[in-house]
N, C-alpha and C positions, 0 to 999 in steps of 0.2 A: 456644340455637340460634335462628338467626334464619329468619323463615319467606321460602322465593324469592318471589318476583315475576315473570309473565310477561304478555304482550302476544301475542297473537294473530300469526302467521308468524313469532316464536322459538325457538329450538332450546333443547330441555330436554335435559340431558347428565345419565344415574344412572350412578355408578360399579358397572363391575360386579365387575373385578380390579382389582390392583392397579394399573393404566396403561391398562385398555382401559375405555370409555365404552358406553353403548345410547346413543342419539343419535334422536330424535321431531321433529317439525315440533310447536306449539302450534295449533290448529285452532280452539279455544273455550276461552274464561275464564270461571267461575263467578262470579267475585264483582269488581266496578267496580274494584277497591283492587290487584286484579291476584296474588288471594291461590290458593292451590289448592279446589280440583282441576281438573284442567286435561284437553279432549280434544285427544289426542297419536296423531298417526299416525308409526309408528315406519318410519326408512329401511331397518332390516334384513331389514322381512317385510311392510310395507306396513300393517300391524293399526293397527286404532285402538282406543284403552282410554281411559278415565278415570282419571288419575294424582293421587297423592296425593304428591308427592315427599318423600322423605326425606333423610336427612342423606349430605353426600354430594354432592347433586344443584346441577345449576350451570344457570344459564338465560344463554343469548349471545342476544346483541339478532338479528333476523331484517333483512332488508330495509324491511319494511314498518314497524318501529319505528324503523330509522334513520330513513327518510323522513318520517314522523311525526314527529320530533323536528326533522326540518328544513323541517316548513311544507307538507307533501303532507296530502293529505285521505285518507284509506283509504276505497278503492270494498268492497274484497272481501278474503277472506284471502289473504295474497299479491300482491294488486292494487291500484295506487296509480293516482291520477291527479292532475296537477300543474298544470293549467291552460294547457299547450300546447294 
């Protein structure tokens, strides 16, 4: 099993049925490498927990790691700023 990877303003996806998804905003990463446990504030109920994801669990890149990846600096979770 391979362990996820996330980046702060990415969406952590655990399965919970068979087709339906929890779906969290990634808030904080523990460790540089982008390894778990992650603070996740969930869009169902608004809670925030420290998650350990398990098998199953899928991470989609957020805005702020696209942007990242295309040369934006990260102000804040969520927040970019691009030199305009």
């Amino acid at each position: 099993m391979s362990t996820v990877r996330a980046h702060v303003g990415d969406r952590l996806l655990l399965a919970r049925h068979e087709q339906a998804y929890r779906v969290g905003v990634v808030l904080a990463v523990s460790h540089a490498d982008g390894s778990p446990p992650y603070r996740v504030r969930w869009l169902d109920d608004g809670r925030e927990t420290l998650v350990f994801p398990g098998e199953g669990a899928r991470i989609e890149p957020g805005q702020s790691s696209v942007r990242r990846s295309a040369g934006a600096s990260v102000v804040g979770a969520g927040t970019t700023r691009t030199g305009r």
